[in-house]
C-alpha positions in Angstrom: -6.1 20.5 29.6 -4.0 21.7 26.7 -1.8 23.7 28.5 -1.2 20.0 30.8 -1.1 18.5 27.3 1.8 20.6 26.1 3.5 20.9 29.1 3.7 16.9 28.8 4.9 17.3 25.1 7.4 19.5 25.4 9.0 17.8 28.7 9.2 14.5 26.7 10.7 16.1 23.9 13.1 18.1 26.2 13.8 15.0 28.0 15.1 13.0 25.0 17.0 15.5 23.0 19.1 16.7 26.5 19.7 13.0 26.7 20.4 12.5 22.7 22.7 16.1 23.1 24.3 14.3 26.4 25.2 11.4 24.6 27.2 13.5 21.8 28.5 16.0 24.0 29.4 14.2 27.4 29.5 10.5 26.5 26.6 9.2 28.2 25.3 5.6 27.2 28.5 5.0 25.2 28.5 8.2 23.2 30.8 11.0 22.8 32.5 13.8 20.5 35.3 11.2 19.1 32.6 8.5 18.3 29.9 11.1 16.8 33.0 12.5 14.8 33.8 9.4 13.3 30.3 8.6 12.9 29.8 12.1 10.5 32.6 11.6 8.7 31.7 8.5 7.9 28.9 9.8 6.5 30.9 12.5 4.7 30.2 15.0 7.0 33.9 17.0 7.6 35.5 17.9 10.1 32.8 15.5 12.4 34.4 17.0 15.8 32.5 20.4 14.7 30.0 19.1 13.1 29.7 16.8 16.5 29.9 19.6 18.9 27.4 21.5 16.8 24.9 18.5 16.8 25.1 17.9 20.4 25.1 21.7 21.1 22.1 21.6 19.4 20.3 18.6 20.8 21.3 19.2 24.2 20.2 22.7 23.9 17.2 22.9 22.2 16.3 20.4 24.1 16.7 22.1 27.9 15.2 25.1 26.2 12.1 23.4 24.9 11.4 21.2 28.4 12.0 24.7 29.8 9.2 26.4 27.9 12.6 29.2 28.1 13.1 30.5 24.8 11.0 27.8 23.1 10.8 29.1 19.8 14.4 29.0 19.7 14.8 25.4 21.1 12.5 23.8 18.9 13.9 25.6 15.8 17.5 23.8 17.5 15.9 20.8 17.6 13.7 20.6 14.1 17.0 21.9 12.3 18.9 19.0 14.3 16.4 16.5 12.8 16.6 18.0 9.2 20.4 17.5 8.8 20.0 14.0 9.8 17.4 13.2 7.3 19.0 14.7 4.6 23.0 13.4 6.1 21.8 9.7 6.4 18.1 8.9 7.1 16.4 10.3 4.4 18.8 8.0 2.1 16.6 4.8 3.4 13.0 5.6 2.5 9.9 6.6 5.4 10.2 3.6 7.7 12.5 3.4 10.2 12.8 0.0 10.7 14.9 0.1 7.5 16.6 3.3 8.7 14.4 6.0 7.3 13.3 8.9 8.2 9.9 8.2 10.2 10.7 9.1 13.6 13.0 12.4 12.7 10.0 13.7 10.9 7.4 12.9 13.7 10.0 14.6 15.8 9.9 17.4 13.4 6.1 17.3 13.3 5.8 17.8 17.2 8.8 20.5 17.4 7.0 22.5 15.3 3.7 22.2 16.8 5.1 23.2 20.1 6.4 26.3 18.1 3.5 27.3 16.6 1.3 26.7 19.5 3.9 28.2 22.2 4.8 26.7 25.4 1.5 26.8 27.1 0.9 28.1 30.5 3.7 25.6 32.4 6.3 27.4 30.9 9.1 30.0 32.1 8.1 32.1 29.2 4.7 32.3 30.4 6.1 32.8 34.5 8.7 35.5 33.3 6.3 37.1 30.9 3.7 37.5 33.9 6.7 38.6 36.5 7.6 41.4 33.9 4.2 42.6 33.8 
């Protein structure tokens, strides 16, 4: 059952962030480099079309590598160091709760990213299927 329950984790979490690094990378659901751009450097985050391609890079990323179970230690370190700069860039500015714009749901994210590190990918994982073909 845990190896179900992290298999179920890390697909969610994998799901969202390719979606969230689509968004920022390819424009899906109104997104895009030239809007996150403008978006960081809003926020005083300069030049935004790296700092964009970065974010998205490592959404996107981190997330296909944690759904994966590929590399997984990797992706969620993408992932958890995605969700630190935006707490400390804008969140993190607008106290715990996010229903003022805080930082609730990018430390939960945090939280589970990290869980999925320290616990690795379980046994529905490439990790785990290349580790046992290489054996």
């Amino acid at each position: 059952m845990i190896d179900a329950a992290l298999l179920l984790l890390r697909a969610w979490l994998g799901i969202t962030f390719v979606l969230h690094g689509g968004q920022k990378l390819f424009g899906w659901f109104g997104g895009g480099i030239p809007r996150t751009s403008r978006y960081l450097e809003d926020l005083g985050i300069r030049p935004g079309r790296f700092w964009a391609v970065l974010a998205g890079l490592g959404e996107f990323g981190g997330g296909i590598l944690v759904g994966l179970g590929f590399l997984t230690p990797l992706g969620a370190l993408a992932i958890i160091i995605t969700m630190i700069v935006a707490i400390a860039a804008a969140a993190g500015r607008h106290g715990f709760w996010i229903e003022h714009g805080g930082y609730e749901y990018n430390l939960l994210i945090i939280v589970v990213a990290l869980a999925i590190m320290l616990s690795g990918p379980g046994a529905y994982a490439l990790d785990r299927a290349l580790r046992v073909l290489g054996q």
